[in-house]
Biopython code that builds the backbone (N, CA, C, O; Angstrom):
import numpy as np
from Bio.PDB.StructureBuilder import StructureBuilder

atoms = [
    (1, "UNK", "N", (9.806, -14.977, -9.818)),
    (1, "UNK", "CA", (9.751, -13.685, -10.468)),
    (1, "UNK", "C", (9.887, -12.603, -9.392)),
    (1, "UNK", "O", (9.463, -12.749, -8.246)),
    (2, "UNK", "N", (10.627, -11.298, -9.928)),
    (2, "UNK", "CA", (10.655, -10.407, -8.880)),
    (2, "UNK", "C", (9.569, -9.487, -8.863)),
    (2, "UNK", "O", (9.032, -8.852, -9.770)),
    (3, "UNK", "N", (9.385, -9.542, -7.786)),
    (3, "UNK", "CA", (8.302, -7.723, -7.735)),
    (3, "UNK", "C", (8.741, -6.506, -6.736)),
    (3, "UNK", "O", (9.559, -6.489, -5.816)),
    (4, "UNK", "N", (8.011, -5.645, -7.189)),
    (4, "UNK", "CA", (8.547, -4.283, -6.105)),
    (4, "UNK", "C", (7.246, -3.689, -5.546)),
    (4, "UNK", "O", (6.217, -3.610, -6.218)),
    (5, "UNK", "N", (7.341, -3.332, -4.444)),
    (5, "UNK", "CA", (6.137, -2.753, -3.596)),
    (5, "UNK", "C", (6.443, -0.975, -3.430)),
    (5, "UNK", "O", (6.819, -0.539, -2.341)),
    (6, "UNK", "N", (6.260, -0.165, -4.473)),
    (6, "UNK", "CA", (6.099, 1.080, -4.126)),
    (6, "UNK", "C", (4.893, 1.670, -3.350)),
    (6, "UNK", "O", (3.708, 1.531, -3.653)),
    (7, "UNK", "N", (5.483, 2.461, -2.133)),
    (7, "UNK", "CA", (4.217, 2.659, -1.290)),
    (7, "UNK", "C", (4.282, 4.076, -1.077)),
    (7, "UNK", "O", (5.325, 4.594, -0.679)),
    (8, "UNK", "N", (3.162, 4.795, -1.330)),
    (8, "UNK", "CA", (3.184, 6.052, -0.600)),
    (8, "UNK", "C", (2.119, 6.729, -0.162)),
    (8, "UNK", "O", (1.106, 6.325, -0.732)),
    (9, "UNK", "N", (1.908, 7.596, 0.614)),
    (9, "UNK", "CA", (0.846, 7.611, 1.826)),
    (9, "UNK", "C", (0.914, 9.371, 2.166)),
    (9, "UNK", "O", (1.767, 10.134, 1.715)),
    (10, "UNK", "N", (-0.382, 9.791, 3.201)),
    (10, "UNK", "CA", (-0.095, 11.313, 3.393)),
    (10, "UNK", "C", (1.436, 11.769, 3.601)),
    (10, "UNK", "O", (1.911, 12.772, 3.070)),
    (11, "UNK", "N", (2.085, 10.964, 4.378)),
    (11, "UNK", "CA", (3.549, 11.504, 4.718)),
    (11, "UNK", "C", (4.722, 10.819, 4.399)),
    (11, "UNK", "O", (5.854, 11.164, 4.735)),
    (12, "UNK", "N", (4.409, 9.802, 3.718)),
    (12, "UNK", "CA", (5.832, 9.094, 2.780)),
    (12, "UNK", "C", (5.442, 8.625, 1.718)),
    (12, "UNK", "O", (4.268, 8.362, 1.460)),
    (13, "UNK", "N", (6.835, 8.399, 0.650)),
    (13, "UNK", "CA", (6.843, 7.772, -0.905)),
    (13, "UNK", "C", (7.953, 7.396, -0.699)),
    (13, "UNK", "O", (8.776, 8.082, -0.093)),
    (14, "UNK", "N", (8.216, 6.092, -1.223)),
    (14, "UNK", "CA", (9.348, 5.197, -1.544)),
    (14, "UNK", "C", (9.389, 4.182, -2.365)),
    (14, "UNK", "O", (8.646, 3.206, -2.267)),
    (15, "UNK", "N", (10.408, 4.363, -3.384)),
    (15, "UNK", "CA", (10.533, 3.206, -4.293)),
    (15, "UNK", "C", (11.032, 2.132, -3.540)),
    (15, "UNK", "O", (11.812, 2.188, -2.589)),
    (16, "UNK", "N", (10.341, 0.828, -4.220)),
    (16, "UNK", "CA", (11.277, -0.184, -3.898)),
    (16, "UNK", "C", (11.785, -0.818, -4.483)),
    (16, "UNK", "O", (11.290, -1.723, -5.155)),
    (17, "UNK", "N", (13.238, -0.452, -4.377)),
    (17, "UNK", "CA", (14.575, -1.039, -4.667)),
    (17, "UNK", "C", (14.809, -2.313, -5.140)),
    (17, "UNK", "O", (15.052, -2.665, -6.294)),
    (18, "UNK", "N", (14.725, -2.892, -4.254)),
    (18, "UNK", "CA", (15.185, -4.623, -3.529)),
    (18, "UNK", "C", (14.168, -5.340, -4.334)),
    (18, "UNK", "O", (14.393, -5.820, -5.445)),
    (19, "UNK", "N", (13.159, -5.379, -3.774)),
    (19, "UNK", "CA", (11.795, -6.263, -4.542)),
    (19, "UNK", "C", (11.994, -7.547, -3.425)),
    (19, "UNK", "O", (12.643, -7.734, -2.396)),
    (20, "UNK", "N", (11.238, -8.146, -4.088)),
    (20, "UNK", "CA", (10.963, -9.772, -3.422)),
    (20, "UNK", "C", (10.836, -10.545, -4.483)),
    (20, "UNK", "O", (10.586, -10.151, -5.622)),
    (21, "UNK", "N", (11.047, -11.947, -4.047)),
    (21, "UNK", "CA", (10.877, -12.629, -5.035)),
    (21, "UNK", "C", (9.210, -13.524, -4.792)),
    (21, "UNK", "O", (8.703, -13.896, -3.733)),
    (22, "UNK", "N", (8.716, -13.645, -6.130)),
    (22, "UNK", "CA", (7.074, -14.754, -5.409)),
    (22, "UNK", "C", (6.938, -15.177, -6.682)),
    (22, "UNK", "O", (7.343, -14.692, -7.739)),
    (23, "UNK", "N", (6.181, -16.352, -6.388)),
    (23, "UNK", "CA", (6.149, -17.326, -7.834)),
    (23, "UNK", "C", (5.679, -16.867, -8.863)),
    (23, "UNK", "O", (6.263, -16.848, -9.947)),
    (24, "UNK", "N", (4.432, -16.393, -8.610)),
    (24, "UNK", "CA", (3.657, -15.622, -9.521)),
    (24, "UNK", "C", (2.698, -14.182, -9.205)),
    (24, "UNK", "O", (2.584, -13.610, -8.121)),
    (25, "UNK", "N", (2.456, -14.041, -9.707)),
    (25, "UNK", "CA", (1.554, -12.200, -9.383)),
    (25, "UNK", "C", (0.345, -12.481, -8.916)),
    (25, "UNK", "O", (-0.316, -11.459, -8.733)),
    (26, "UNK", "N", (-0.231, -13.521, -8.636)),
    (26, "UNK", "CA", (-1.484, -13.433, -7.358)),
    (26, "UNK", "C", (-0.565, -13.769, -6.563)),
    (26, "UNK", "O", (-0.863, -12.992, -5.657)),
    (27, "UNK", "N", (0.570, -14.467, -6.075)),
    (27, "UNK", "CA", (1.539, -14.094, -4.847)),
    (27, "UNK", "C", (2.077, -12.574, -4.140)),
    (27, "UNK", "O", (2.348, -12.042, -3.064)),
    (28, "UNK", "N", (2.031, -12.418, -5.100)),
    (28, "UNK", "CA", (2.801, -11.089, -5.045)),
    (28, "UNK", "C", (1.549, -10.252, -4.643)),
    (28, "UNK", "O", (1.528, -9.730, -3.528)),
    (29, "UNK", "N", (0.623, -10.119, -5.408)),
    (29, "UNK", "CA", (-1.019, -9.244, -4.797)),
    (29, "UNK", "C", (-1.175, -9.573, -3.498)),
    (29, "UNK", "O", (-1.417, -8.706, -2.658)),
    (30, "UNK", "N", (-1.069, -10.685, -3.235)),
    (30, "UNK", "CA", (-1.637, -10.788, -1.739)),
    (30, "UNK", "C", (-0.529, -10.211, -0.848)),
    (30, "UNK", "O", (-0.978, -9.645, 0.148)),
    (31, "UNK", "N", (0.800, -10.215, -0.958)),
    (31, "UNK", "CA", (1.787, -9.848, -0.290)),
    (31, "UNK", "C", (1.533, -8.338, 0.033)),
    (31, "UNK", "O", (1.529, -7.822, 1.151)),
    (32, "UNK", "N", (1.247, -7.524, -1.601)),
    (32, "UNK", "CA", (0.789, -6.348, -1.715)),
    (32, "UNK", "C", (-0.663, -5.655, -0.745)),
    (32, "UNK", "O", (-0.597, -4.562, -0.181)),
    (33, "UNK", "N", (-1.499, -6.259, -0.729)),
    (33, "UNK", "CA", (-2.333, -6.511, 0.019)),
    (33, "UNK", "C", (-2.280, -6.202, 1.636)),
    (33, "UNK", "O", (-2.825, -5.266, 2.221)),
    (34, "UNK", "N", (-1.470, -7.253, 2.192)),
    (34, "UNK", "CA", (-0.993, -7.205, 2.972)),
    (34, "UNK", "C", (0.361, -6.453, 3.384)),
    (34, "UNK", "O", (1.210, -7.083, 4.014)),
    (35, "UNK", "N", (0.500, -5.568, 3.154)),
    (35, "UNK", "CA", (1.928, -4.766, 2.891)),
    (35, "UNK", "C", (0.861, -3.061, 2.846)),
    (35, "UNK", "O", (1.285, -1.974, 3.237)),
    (36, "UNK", "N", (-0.446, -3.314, 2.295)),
    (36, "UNK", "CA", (-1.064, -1.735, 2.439)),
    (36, "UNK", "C", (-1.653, -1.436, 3.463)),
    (36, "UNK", "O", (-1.684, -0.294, 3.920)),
    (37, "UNK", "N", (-2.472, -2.913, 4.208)),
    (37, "UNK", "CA", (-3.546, -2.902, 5.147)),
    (37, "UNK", "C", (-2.585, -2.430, 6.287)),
    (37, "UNK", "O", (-2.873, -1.565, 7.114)),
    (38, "UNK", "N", (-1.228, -3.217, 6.209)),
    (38, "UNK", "CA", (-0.392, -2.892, 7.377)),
    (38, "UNK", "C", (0.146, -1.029, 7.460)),
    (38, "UNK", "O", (-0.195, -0.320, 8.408)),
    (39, "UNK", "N", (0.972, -0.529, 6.338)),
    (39, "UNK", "CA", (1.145, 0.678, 5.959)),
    (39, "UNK", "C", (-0.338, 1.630, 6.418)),
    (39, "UNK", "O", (-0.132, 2.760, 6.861)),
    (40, "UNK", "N", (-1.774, 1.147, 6.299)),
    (40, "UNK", "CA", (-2.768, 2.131, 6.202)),
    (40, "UNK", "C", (-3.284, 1.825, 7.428)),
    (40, "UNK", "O", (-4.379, 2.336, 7.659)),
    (41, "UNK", "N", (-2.758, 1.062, 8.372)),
    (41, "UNK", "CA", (-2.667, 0.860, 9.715)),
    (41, "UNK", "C", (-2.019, 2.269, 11.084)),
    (41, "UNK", "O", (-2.591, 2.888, 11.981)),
    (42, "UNK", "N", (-0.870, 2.245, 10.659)),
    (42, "UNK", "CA", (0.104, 2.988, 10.910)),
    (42, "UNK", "C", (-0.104, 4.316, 10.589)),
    (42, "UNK", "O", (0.041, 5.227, 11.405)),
    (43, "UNK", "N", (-0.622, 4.551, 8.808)),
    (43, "UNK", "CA", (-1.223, 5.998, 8.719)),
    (43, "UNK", "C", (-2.502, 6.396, 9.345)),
    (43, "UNK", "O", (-2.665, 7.602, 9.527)),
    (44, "UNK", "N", (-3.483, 5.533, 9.724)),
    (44, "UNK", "CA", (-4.368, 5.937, 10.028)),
    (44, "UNK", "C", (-4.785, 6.074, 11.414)),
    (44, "UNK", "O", (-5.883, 6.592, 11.620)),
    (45, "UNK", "N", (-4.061, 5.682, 12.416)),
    (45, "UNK", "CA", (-3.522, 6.363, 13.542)),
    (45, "UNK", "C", (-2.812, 7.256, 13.992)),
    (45, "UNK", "O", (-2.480, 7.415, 15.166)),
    (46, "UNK", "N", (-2.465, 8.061, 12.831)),
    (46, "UNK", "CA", (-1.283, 8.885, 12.877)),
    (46, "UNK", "C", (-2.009, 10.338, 12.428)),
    (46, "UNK", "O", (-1.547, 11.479, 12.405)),
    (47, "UNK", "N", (-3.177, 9.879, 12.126)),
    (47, "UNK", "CA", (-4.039, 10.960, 11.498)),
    (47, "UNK", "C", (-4.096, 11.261, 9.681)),
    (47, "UNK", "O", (-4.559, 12.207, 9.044)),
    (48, "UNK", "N", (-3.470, 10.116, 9.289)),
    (48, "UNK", "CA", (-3.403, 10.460, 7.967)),
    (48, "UNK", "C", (-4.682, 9.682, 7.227)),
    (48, "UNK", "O", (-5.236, 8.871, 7.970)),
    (49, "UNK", "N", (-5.214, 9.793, 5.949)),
    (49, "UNK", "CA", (-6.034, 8.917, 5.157)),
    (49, "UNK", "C", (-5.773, 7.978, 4.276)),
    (49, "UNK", "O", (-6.405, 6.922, 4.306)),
    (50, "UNK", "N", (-4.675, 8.241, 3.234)),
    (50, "UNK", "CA", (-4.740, 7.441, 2.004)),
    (50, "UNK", "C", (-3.556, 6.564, 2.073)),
    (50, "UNK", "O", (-2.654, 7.002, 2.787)),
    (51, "UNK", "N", (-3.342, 5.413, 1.492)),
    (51, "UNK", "CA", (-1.947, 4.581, 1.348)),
    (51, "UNK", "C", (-2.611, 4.077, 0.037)),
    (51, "UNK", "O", (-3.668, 3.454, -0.070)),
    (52, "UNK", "N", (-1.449, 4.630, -1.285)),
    (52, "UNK", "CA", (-1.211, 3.498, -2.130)),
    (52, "UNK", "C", (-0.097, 2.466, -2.207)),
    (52, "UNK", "O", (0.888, 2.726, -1.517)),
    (53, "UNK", "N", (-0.067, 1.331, -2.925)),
    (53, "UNK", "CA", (0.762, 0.676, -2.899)),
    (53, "UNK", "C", (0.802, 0.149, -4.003)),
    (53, "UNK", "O", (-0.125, -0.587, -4.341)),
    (54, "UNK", "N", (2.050, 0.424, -4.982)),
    (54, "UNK", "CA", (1.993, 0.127, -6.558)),
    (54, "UNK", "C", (2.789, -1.033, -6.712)),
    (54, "UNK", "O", (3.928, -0.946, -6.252)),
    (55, "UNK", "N", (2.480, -2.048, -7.223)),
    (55, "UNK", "CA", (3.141, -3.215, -7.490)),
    (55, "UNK", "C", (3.768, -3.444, -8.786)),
    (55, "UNK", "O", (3.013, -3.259, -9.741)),
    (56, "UNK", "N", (4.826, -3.761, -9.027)),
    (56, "UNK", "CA", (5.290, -4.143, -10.010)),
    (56, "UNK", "C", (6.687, -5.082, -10.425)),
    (56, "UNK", "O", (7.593, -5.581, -9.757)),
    (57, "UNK", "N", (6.451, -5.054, -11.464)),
    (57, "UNK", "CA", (7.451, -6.549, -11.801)),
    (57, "UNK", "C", (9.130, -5.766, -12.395)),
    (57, "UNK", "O", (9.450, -4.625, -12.065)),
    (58, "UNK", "N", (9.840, -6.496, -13.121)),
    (58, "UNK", "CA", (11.100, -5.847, -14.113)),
    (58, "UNK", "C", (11.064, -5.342, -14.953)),
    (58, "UNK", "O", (12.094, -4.880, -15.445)),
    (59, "UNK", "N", (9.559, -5.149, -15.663)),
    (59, "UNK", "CA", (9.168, -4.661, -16.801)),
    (59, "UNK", "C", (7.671, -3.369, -16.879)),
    (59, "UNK", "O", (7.432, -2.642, -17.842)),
    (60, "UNK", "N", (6.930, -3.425, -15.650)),
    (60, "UNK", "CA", (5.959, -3.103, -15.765)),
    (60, "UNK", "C", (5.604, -2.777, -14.596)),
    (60, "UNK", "O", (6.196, -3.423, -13.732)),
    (61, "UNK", "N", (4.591, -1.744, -14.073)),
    (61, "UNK", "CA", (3.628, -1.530, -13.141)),
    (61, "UNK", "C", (2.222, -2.469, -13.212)),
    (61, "UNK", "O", (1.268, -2.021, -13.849)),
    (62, "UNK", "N", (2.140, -3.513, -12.681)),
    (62, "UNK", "CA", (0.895, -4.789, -12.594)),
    (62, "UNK", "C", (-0.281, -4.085, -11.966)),
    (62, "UNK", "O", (-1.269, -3.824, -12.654)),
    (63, "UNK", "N", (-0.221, -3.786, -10.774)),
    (63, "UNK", "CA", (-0.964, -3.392, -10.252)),
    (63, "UNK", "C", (-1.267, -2.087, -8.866)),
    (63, "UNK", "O", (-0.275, -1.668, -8.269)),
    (64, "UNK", "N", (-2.430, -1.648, -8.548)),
    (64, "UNK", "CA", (-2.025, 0.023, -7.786)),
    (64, "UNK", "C", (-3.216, -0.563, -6.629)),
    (64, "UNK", "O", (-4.147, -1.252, -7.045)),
    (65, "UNK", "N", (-3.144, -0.359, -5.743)),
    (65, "UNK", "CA", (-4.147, -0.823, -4.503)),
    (65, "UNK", "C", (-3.890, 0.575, -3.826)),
    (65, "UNK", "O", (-2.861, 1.243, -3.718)),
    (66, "UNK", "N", (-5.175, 0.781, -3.412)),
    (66, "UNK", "CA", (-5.641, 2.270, -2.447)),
    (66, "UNK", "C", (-6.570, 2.169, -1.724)),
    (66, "UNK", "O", (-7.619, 1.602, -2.033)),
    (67, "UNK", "N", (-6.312, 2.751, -0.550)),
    (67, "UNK", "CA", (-6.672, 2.536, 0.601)),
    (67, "UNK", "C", (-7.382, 3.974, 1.479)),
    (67, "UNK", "O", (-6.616, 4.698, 2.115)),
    (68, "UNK", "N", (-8.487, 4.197, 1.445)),
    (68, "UNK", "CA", (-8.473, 5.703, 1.789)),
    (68, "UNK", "C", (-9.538, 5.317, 2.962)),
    (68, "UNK", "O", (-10.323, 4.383, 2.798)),
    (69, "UNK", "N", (-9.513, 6.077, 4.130)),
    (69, "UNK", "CA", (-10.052, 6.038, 4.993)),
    (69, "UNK", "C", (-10.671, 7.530, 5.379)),
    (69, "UNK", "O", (-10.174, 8.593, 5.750)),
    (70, "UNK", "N", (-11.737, 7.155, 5.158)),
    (70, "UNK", "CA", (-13.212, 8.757, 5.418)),
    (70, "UNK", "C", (-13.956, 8.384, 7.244)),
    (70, "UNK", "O", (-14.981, 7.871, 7.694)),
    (71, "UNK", "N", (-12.981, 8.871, 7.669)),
    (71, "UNK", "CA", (-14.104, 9.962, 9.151)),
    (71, "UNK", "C", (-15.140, 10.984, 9.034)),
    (71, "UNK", "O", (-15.226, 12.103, 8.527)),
    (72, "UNK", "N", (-15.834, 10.253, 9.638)),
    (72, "UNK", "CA", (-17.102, 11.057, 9.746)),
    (72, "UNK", "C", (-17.297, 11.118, 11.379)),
    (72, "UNK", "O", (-17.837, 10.141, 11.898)),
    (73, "UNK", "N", (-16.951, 12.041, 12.085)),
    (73, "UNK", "CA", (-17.765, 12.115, 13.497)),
    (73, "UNK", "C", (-19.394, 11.986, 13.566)),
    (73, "UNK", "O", (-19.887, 12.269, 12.474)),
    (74, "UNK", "N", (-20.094, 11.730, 14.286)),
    (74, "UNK", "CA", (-20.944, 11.445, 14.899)),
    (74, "UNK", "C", (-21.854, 12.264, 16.163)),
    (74, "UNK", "O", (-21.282, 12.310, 17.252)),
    (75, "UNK", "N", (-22.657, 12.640, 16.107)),
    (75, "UNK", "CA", (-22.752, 13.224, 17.309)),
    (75, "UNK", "C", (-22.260, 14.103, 18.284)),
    (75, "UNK", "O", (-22.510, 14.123, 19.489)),
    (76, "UNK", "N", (-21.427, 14.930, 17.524)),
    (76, "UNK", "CA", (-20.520, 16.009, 17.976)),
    (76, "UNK", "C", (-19.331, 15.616, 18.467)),
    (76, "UNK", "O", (-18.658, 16.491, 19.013)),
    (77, "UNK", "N", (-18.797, 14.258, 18.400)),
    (77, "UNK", "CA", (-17.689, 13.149, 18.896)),
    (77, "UNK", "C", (-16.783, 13.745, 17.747)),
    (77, "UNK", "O", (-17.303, 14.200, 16.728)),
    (78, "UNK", "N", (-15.134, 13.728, 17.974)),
    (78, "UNK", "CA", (-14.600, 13.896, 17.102)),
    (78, "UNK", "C", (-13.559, 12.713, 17.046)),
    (78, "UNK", "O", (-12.765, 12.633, 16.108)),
]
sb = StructureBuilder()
sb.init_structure("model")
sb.init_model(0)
sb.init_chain("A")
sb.init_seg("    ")
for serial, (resi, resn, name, xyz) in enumerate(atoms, 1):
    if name == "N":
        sb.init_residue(resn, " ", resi, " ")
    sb.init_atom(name, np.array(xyz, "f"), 0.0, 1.0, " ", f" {name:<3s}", serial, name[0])
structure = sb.get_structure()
């Protein structure tokens, strides 16, 4: 089955096109999964907070994973 990984974050949105193919949709979640942690990696060194990542099939939006990351300094540390 195909799925698509739409991702978008403080400074990008992009459909995805192409998709992948995975047997079934807990395949595809974990791919998703792993496809935000990496994306909210990248934003969150960059100074940004949030990455969603919307999953879906040929027919439907399955599932939305979000990722938000809250700084709090410490001790006058920024």
């Amino acid at each position: 089955m195909r799925f698509y990984f739409d991702i978008k974050d403080d400074f990008f949105a992009a459909a995805d096109d192409e998709g992948a193919d995975h047997p079934d949709a807990r395949a595809a979640e974990k791919e998703a999964i792993a496809t935000a942690a990496s994306v909210a990696r990248d934003v969150f060194t960059s100074g940004g907070s949030h990455v969603i990542v919307t999953l879906r099939n040929d027919e439907q939006s399955v599932l939305e994973l979000a990722i938000t990351l809250a700084r709090k300094p410490l001790n006058g540390h920024s």
